[in-house]
C-alpha distance (Angstrom), angle and dihedral (degrees) to the residues before:
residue distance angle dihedral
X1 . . .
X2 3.75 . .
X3 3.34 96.7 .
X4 3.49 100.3 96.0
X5 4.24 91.7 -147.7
X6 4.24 87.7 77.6
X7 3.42 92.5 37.1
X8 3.89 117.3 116.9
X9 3.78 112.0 -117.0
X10 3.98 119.8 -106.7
X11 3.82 112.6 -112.0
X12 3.53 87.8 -116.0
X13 3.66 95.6 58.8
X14 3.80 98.6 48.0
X15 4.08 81.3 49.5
X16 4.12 88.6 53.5
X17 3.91 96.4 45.5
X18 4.05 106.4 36.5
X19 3.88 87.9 69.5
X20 3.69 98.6 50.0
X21 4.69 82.4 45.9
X22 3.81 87.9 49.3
X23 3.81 88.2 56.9
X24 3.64 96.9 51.3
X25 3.56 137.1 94.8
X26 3.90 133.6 -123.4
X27 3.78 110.6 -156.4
X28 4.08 104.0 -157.3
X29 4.13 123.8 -141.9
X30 3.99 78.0 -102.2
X31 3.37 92.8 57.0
X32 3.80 93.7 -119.9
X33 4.13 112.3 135.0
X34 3.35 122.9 -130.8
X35 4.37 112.5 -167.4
X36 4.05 86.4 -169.1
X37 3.01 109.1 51.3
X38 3.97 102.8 79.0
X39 4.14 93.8 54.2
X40 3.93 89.0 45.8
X41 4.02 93.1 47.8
X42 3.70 81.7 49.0
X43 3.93 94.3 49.3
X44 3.93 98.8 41.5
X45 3.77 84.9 49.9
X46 3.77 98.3 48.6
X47 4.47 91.8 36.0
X48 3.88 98.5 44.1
X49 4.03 112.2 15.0
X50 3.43 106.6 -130.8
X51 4.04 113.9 -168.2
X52 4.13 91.2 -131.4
X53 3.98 93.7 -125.8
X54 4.34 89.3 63.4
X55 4.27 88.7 38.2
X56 3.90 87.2 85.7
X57 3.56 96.0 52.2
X58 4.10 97.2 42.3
X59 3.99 104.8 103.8
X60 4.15 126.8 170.5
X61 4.07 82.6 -111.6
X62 3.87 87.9 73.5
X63 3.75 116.7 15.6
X64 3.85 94.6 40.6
X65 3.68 138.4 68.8
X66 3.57 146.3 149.2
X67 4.10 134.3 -131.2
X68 3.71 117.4 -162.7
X69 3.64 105.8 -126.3
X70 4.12 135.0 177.2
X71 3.43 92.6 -91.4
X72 4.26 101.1 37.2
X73 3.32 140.3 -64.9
X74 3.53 116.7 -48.9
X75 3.66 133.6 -147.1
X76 3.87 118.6 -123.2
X77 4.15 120.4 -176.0
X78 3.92 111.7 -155.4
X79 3.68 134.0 -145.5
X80 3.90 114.8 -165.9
X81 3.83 117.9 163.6
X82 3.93 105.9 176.4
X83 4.22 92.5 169.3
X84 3.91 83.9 66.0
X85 3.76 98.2 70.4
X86 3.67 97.6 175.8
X87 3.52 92.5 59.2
X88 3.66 94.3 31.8
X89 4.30 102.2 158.7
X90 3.39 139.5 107.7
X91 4.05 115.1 -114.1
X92 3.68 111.2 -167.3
X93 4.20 124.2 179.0
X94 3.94 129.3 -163.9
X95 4.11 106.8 -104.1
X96 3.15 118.1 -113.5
X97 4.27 107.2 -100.9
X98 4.11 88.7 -128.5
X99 3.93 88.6 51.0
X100 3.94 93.7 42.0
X101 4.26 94.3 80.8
X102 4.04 99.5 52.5
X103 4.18 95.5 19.3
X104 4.05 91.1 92.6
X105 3.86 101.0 41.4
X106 3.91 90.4 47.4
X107 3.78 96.2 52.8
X108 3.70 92.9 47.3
X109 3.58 92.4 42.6
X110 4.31 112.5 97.9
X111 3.68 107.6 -95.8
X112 3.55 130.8 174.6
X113 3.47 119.9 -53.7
X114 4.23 101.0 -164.7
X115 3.69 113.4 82.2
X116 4.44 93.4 -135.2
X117 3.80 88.1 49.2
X118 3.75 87.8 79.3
X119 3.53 93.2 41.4
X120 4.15 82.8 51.6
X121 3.95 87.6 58.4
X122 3.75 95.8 39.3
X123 4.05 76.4 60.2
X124 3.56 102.2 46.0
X125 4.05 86.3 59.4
X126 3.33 88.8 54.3
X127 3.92 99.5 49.0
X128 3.89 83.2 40.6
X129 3.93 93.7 47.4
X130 3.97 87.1 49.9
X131 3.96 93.7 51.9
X132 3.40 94.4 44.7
X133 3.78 101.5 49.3
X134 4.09 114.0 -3.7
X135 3.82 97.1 -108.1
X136 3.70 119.5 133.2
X137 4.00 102.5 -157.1
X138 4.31 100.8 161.8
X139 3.68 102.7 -123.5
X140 4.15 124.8 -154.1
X141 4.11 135.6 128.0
X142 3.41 94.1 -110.6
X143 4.23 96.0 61.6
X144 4.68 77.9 44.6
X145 3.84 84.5 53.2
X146 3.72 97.1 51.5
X147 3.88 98.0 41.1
X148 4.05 78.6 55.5
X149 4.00 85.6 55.0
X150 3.77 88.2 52.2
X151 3.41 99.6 45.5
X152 3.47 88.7 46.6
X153 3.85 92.0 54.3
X154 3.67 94.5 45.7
X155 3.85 91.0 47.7
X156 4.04 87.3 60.8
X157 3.33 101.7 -100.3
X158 3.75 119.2 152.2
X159 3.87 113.6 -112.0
X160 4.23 93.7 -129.0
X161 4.34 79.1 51.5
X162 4.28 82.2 51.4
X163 3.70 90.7 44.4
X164 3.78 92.9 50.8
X165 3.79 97.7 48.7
X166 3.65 108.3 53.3
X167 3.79 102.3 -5.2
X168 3.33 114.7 -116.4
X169 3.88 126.6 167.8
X170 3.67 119.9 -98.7
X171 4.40 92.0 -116.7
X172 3.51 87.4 56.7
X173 4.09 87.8 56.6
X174 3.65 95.8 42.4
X175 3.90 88.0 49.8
X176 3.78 90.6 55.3
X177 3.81 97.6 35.2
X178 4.28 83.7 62.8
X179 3.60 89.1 46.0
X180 3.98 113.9 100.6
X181 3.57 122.0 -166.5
X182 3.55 81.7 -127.9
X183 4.10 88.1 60.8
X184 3.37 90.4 46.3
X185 3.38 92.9 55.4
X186 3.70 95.9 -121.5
X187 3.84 130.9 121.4
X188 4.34 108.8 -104.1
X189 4.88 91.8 -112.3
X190 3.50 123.5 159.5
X191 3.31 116.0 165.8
X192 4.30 104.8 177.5
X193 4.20 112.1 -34.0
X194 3.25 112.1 -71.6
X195 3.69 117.4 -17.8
X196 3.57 107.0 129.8
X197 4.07 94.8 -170.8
């Protein structure tokens, strides 16, 4: 995992580049703009791990649901690969409460359908993050996908659970299961799973 393209990204860098994505602009095919839709793409990637050729078919109808609880309803995001028989199990996560009032709406919104346009907008927050400040942080789904896997990990998550949701190979686990924050030079926060505010 030298290659710094698959590499997960530090928690400092996701905390230098999701400001500069929340302040840009997607321009639809209809023309209309949307000014949240880069820093969400950027969260759903980095909380849930989507591969970017089964984003465009993810909708709230499927992936979420909620369970009444004591305290309110709660909101649960689900995994379910059946293809993968091996692995074949749901793995479902409590939503982050910041991510529970625009979650829906963006899944069931039309996204991209080609797998390189996301790796097109992963770029244009990079080129954008580089005018804007003069950092160079290498930008692409699959480095979103494997922070995901380490989160996961960290968050206690069993690495056949890991595996299930957003299939990644077992070397890439082991890799991150010997990797200390420590190592990676990072200090051990969690604030909640996932929510990357």
């Amino acid at each position: 995992m030298s290659d710094v393209s698959s590499q997960p990204f530090t928690r400092q860098e996701v905390r230098t580049f999701l400001p500069v994505a929340d302040r840009m602009i997607y321009i639809r095919r209809d023309r209309s703009r949307d000014d949240r839709f880069y820093g969400r793409l950027m969260r759903v990637f980095l909380t849930f791990g989507p591969h970017p050729s089964v984003l465009p078919s993810w909708g709230s109808d499927t992936n979420l649901f909620i369970r009444p609880t004591a305290r309110g309803d709660r909101m649960y995001f689900r995994w379910d690969r059946p293809k993968i028989q091996a692995l074949h199990r749901a793995v479902e996560i409590e939503v982050p409460q910041d991510y529970r009032p625009w979650l829906p709406a963006f899944l069931d919104q039309p996204k991209p359908v080609s797998e390189w346009s996301y790796w097109t907008l992963f770029k244009n927050v990079e080129v954008e993050l580089f005018a804007e400040t003069g950092y160079s942080i290498p930008m692409n789904p699959r480095r979103a996908r494997h922070t995901c896997a380490r989160e996961m990990l960290e968050a206690g998550f069993s690495a056949i659970d890991v595996m299930a949701a957003i299939r990644v190979t077992p070397h890439t686990l082991e890799t991150y299961a010997m990797s200390t924050p420590e190592q990676r030079g990072e200090k051990a926060e969690k604030v909640g799973w996932g929510s990357w505010a």
